[in-house]
BATI-762717 format. One line per 5 residues: number of its first residue (from 1); their letters; for each residue x, y, z of C-alpha. Coordinates in pm, whole numbers, plus 50000, padded with zeros to 5 digits. Layout:
NUM	A	X Y Z  ...;
//
This chain:
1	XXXXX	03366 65534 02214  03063 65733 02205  02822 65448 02280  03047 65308 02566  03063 65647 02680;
6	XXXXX	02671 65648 02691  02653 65265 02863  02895 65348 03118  02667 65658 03229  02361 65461 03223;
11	XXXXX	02521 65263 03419  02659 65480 03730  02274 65679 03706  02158 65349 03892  02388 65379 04136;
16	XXXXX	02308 65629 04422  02640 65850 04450  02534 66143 04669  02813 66289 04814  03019 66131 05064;
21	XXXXX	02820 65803 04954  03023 65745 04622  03191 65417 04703  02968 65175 04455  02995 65491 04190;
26	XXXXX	03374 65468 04195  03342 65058 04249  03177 65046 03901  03414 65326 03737  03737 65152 03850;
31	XXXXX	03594 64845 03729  03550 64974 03401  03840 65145 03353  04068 64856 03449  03877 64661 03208;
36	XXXXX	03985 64908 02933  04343 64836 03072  04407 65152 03234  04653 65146 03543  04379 65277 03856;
41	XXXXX	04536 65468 04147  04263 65498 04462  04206 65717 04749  03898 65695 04938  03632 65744 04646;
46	XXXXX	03906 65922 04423  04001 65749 04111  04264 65832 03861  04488 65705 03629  04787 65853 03414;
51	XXXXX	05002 65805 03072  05294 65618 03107  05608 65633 03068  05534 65983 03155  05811 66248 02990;
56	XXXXX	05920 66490 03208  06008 66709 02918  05664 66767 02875  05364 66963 03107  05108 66751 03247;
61	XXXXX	04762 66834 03239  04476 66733 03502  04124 66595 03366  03870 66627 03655  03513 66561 03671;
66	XXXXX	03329 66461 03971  03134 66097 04090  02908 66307 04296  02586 66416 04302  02325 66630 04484;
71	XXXXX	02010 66502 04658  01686 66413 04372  01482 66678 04420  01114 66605 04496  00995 66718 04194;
76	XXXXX	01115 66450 03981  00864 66280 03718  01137 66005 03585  01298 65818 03868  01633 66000 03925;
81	XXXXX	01835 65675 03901  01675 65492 03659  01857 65653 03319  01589 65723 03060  01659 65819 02690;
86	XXXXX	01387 66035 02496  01486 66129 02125  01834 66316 02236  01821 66310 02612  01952 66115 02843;
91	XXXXX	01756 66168 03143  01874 66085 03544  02026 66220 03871  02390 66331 03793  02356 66291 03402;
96	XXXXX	02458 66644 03333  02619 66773 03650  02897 66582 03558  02820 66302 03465  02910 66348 03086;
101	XXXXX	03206 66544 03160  03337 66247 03367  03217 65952 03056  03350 66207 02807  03701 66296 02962;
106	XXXXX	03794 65946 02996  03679 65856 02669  03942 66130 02520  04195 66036 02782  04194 65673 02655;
111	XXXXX	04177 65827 02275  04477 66019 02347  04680 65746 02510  04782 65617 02134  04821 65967 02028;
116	XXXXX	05136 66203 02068  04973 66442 02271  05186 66790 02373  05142 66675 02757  05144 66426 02996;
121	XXXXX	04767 66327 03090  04608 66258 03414  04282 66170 03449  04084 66212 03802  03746 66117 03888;
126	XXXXX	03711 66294 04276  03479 66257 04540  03260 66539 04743  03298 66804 04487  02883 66915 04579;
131	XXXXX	02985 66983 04903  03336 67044 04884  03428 66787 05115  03829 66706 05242  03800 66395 05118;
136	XXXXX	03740 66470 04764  03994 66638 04562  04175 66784 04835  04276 66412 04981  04437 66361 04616;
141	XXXXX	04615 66717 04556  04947 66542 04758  04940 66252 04588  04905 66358 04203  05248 66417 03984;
146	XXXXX	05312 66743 03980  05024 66909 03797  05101 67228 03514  04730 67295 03400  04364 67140 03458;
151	XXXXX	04052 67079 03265  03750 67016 03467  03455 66881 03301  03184 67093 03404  02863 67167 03237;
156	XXXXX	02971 67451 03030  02823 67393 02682  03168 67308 02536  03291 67676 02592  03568 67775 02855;
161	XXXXX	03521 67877 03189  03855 68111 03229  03720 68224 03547  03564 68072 03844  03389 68292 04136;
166	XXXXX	03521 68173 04537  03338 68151 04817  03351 68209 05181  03011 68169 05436  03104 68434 05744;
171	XXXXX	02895 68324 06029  02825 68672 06234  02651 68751 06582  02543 69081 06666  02580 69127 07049;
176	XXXXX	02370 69380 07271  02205 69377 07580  01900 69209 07729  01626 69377 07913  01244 69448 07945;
181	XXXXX	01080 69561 07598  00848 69724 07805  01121 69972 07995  01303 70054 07682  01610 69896 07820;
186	XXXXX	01911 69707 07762  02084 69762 07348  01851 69586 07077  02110 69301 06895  01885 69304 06632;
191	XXXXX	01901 69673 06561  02278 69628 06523  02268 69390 06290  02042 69545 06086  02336 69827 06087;
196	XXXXX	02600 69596 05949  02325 69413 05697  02259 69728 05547  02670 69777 05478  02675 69437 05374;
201	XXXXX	02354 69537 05144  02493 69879 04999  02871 69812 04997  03066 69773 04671  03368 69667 04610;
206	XXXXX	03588 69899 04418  03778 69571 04171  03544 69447 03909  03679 69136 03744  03608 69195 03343;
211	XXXXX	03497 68807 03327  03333 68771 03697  03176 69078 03743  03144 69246 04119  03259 69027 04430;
216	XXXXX	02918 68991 04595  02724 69002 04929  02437 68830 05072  02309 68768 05356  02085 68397 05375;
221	XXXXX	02037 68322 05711  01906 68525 06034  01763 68511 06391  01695 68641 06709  01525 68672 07014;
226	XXXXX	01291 68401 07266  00984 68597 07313  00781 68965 07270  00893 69115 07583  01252 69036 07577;
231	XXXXX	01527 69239 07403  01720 69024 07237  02143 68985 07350  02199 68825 07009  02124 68859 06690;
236	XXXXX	02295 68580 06451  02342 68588 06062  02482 68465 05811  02691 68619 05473  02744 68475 05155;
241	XXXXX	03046 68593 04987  03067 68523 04605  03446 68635 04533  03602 68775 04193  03982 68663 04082;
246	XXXXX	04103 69010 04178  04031 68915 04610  04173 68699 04807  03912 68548 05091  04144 68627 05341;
251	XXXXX	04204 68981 05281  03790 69020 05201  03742 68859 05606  04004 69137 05736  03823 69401 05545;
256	XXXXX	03477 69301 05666  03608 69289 06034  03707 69636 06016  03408 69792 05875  03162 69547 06050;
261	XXXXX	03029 69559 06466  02944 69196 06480  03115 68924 06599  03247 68745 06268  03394 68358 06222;
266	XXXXX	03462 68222 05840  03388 67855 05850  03674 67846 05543  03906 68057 05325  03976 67720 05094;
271	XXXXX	03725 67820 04849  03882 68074 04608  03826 68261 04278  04020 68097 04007  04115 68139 03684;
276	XXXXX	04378 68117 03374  04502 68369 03139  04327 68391 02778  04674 68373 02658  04767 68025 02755;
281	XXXXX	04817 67788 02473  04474 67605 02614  04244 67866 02590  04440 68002 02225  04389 67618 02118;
286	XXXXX	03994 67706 02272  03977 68025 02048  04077 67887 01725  03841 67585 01781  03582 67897 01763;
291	XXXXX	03472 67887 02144  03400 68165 02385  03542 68252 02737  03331 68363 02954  03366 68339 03354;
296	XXXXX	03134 68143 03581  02949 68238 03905  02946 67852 04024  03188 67701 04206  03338 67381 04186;
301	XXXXX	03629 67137 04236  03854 67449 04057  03847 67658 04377  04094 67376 04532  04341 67360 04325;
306	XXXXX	04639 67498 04334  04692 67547 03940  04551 67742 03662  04240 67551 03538  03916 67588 03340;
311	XXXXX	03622 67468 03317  03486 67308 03006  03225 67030 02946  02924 66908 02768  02623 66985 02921;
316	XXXXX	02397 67300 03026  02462 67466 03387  02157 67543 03422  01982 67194 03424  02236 67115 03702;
321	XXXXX	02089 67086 04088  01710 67046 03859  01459 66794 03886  01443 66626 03517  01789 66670 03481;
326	XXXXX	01955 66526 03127  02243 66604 02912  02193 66533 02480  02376 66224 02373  02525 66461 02040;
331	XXXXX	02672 66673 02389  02862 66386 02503  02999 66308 02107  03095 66643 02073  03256 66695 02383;
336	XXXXX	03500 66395 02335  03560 66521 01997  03671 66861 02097  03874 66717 02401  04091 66516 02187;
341	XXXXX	04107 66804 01923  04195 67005 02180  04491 66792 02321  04607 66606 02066  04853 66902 01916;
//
């Protein structure tokens, strides 16, 4: 299992799958797992497949990873898609981020088919997760059996995600008044803005998530003004908003309108915290294995679904988005052993 685990990754690392550009990815996955004689369902560049007969005495848990990738950086030294193993690593584009979350959680899922496992098992390969696109996970949510719980194979170094930050980008423009710089007229956009950026800078929110830490602030993006002489009307900026479980995005837009003088337009509220309690029987199974929770500050497919969920999968987060990006071979073994420990009963 292990090996074919390995093959099949090699394998999709050759195959360009940036996101929204997945289609030969998911060609080659489908292919292989209707040649292992699962039963494919397909939506766009969403793949999954489920247990049958299904019982419907029994929950039924989600296994997600993603076919998508990021853009190679330009600081590669191994081509990104040609899969290169040195001692333990498995260098290429997508190996790690999620690459052997998605080999690894379809290995167990086809390992637990001939087992008596607690709940019924779907497993679901989506599309767009980097960007967070509508037709990734969200274009399969309607069409899935009714889902109790979810796994998502994230880089996570085997240990549970129980918490997942959200996040909204709030698009703001500062309006003033234009006029000669010369003849101190007109009202300086800019110097508003600088107003609200320094609430945005200073403010704290009074709920601190135990797991996620403070709901955070940042503003990325700014600019202003056409030339020296003229006071600038408009001042535009933008906010990052990294969200803790205990906010909702649409409350934390309200509250910033109130407190804030610019002009400000979310471009979503679909991205939010997430999370699970430490005392479901998934994160118990989790603590007896001898793992740790701990709650993540990156987002991912999590923030769209409508279910309690973690995140847990071979790999390191921190090599994700990298040039030289790899997961360990051993990761991938022991990350299909400790799914199918984990949800075998």
């Amino acid at each position: 299992m292990v090996s074919e685990a390995v093959g099949l990754l090699k394998e999709l690392i050759t195959i360009p799958s940036i996101s929204r550009e997945e289609a030969k990815a998911a060609d080659k996955l489908e292919a292989f797992m209707i040649e292992k004689g699962l039963t494919t369902h397909r939506e766009g560049n969403n793949i999954w497949s489920m247990h049958e007969p299904f019982d419907n005495n029994k929950p039924t848990l989600l296994l997600n990873a993603h076919i998508d990738t990021v853009k190679p950086a330009s600081s590669w030294q191994h081509d990104p898609f040609t899969p290169a193993i040195e001692d333990d690593k498995l260098f290429g584009l997508g190996s790690n981020d999620c690459g052997g979350g998605l080999v690894s959680l379809l290995q167990a899922f086809r390992i637990l088919k001939d087992l008596n496992s607690p709940y019924n098992l779907v497993y679901l390969a989506s599309a767009e997760e980097e960007v967070s696109g509508k037709d990734g996970i969200s274009r399969v949510i309607p069409l899935l059996p009714k889902i109790d719980v979810a796994i998502v194979g994230e880089p996570t170094s085997m240990q549970p995600a129980i918490a997942e930050k959200g996040l909204m980008v709030i698009d703001a423009v500062a309006h003033g008044k234009s006029g000669h710089a010369a003849r101190n007229e007109g009202l300086n956009a800019i110097y508003i803005a600088i107003d609200d950026i320094e609430w945005i800078r200073n403010h704290k929110f009074r709920n601190k998530s135990p797991l996620l830490g403070d709901t955070k602030m940042t503003v990325t993006v700014a600019h202003a003004g056409t030339q020296h002489n003229v006071i600038p009307d408009t001042c535009e900026f933008t906010i990052d908003v990294r969200t803790n479980e205990r906010y909702r995005n649409e409350f934390l837009f309200a509250y910033l309108q109130k407190h804030l003088k610019s002009e400000l337009k979310a471009r979503s509220f679909r991205l939010s915290s997430s999370s699970i309690p430490i005392d479901h029987p998934l994160v118990q199974k989790c603590l007896e294995m001898g793992m740790k929770p701990f709650g993540s500050p990156t987002l991912s497919d999590q923030a769209l679904m409508p279910w309690p969920s973690m995140k847990l999968g071979p790999g390191n987060s921190s090599r994700s988005h990298t040039a030289e990006e790899y997961i360990c071979l051993s990761e991938i073994s022991d990350a299909i052993y400790k799914y199918v420990e984990i949800l075998r009963g």
